[in-house]
N, C-alpha and C positions, 0 to 999 in steps of 0.2 A: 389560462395558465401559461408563465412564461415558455417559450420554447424550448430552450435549454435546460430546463428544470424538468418538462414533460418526458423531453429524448432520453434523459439519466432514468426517471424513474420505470423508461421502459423499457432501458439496457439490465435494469436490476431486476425486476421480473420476472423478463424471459428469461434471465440466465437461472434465476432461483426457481422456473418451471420446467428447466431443463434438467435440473442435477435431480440426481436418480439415487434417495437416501437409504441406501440395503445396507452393505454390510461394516462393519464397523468400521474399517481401513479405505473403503473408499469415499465413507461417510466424512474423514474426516477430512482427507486429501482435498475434498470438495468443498469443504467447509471452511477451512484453513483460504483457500482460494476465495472463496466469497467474503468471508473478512477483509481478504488485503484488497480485491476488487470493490467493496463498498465503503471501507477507510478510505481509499485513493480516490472515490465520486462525493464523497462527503467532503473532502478535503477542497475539490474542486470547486462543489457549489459555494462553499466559505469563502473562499479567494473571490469568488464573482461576486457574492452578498456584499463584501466589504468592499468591492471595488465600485458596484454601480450599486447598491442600495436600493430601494423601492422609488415607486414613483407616484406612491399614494398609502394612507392607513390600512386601507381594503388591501392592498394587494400584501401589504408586511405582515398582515391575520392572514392572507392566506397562506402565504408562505411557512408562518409557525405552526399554525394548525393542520396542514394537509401535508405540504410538500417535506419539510423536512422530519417530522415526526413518523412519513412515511418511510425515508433512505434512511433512518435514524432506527426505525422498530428492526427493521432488517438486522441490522449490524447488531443490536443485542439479541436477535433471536438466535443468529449465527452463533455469536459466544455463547449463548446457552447451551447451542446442541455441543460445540464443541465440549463443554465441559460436561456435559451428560454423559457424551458416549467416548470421553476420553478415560472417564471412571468405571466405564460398565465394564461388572465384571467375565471372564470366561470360566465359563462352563453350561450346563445346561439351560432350560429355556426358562425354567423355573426361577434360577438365580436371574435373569437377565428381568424376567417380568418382573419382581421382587424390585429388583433394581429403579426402572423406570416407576415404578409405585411411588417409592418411597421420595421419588423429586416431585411426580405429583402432589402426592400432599404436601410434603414441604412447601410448594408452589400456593397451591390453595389455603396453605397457614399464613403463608405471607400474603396474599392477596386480600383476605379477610385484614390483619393486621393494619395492612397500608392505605386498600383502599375503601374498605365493607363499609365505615363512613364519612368518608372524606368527600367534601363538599365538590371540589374539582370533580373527582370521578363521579361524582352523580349529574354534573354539569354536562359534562361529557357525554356520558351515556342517554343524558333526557334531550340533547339536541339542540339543548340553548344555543341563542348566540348574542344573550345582552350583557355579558363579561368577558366578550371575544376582544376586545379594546384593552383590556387589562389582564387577560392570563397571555395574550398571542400577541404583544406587541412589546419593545423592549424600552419604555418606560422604568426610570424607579418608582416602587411602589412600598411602603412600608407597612401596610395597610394591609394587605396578603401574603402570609408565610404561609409555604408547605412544609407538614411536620412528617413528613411521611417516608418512602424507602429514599434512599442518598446514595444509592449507587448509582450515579448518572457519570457521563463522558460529555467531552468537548461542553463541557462548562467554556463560556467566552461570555462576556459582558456584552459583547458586540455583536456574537453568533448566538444568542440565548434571549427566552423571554426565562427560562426558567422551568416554568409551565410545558413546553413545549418537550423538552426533555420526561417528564412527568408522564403525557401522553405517548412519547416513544417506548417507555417502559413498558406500560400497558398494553401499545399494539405487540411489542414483542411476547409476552407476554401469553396473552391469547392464540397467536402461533403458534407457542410453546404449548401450551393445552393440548392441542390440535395435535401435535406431531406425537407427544406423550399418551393420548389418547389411542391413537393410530397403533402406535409399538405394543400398547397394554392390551388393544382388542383386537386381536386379526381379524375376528369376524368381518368387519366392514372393511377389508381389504381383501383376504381371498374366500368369504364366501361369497358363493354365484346365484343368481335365481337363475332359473328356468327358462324363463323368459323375461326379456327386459321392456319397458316402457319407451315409448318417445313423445320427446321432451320437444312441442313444434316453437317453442318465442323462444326468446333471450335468455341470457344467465342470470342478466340483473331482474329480469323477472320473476325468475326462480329463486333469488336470494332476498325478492321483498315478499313474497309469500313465505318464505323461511323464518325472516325474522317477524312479521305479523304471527306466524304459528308460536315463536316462541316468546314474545311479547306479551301474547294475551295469555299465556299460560294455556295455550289451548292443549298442549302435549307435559304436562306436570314431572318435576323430577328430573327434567334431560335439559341438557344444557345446546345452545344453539350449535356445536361442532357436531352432537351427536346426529341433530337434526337435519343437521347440511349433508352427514355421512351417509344418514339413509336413504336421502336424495339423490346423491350421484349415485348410490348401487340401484338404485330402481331404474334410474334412468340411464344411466351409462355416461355417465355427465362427469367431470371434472372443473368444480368453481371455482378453482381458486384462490385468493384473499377474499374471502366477503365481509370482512370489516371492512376494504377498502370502497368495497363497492356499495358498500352501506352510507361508507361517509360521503360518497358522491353522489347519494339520494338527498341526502339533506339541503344539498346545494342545487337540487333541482329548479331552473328556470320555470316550469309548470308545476302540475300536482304533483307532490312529493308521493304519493300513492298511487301512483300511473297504473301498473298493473293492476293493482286491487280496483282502484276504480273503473276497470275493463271488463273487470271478472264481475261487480256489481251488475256494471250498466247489460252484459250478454245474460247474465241470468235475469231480472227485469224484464228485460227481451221478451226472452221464451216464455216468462211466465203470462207475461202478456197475451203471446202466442194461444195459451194454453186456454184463455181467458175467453178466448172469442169462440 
């Protein structure tokens, strides 16, 4: 990944790991703030698109697909929450949950709407990449319309495959779940166990056993945020984006199931062990 493209997406981040989203008023202050900080790096990386351009196909798919879709989800998730918690209302906890309810569904009405069967979003989600030439690269194409939500920014013929905006939707999106989630169920925020777990490999480790758990339907009913949330209270862990770190398995240079096929090959092991 280019350099400059990698440094931004780790100024945005850490900054969006930093802000500490409680009470309404500071919610917003902070939010407000991370808008004009990721317009003003969006802005930035468009000046540099347009000035030095790609230096191959490969690198303009990854650009649409990873990098800016990434600085791009940000900046709608932000307007989302601003507009969430610029409507909530005051009074009780009741009225505020009631509140946050009713964007969820609204969210999941539109999510069913736009994406439930839209061919892109199953693209997406199944990991392909033998349309990455044609939704991730800024070709005209008459051949592929999206009929689907039209709320998008920074439309530019120049800065756009189109597509790319589509998937920004979507990551913001998913965020949004996450944070709605979070507000509607304390539980996975201040209740405590007892005792907690430790967690000895990586995070991406733990986020490719998360999404295998919730892939195979191995846990029915619960959506992979929830399954992330009971993760980090067992463990005392804090992951993250793990969309992100989802999409950067697929681009894994080795097995794309590194963890799992860790966990295969040491139970094998043992059983082996067990065998003699």
């Amino acid at each position: 990944m280019n350099l400059f493209f990698k440094e931004i997406i780790y100024e945005i981040e850490t900054k969006h790991k930093s802000i500490e989203l409680q009470s309404k008023e500071s919610t917003l202050v902070s939010v407000r703030n991370m808008i004009m900080f990721i317009s003003e790096k969006l802005e930035s990386i468009k000046k540099h698109v347009l000035s030095n351009n790609f230096n191959s196909l490969n690198e303009e798919i990854l650009f649409f697909k990873e990098i800016k879709p990434t600085i791009h989800g940000f900046l709608v998730f932000y307007k989302h929450i601003h507009n969430v918690e610029s409507t909530c209302p005051i009074g009780n906890s009741k009225k505020i949950t009631i509140h946050y309810n009713t964007y969820l569904k609204r969210l999941s009405k539109s999510n069913k709407k736009y994406y439930g069967q839209d061919s892109f979003y199953e693209y997406v989600k199944s990991g392909r990449t033998d349309k990455d030439e044609l939704y991730f690269s800024r070709h005209q194409s008459n051949d592929i319309i999206y009929k689907g939500n039209e709320t998008l920014t920074f439309i530019d013929l120049h800065f756009t495959t189109f597509y790319d905006s589509i998937l920004s939707l979507i990551i913001a999106e998913e965020k949004l779940n996450s944070y709605l989630e979070n507000k509607i169920n304390p539980f996975y925020k201040n209740h405590s166990l007892k005792e907690k777990l430790n967690w000895s490999n990586s995070k991406s480790s733990m986020i490719e056993l998360i999404y295998a758990l919730h892939v195979s339907k191995s846990i029915p009913q619960s959506n992979i945020r929830k399954i992330a949330s009971v993760f980090e209270q067992v463990f005392d862990i804090k992951l993250g984006d793990i969309h992100h770190t989802y999409h950067r398995m697929k681009y894994r240079t080795e097995s794309r199931t590194l963890f799992l096929d860790q966990l295969k090959q040491a139970l094998e092991s043992h059983l082996g062990q067990n065998d003699q």
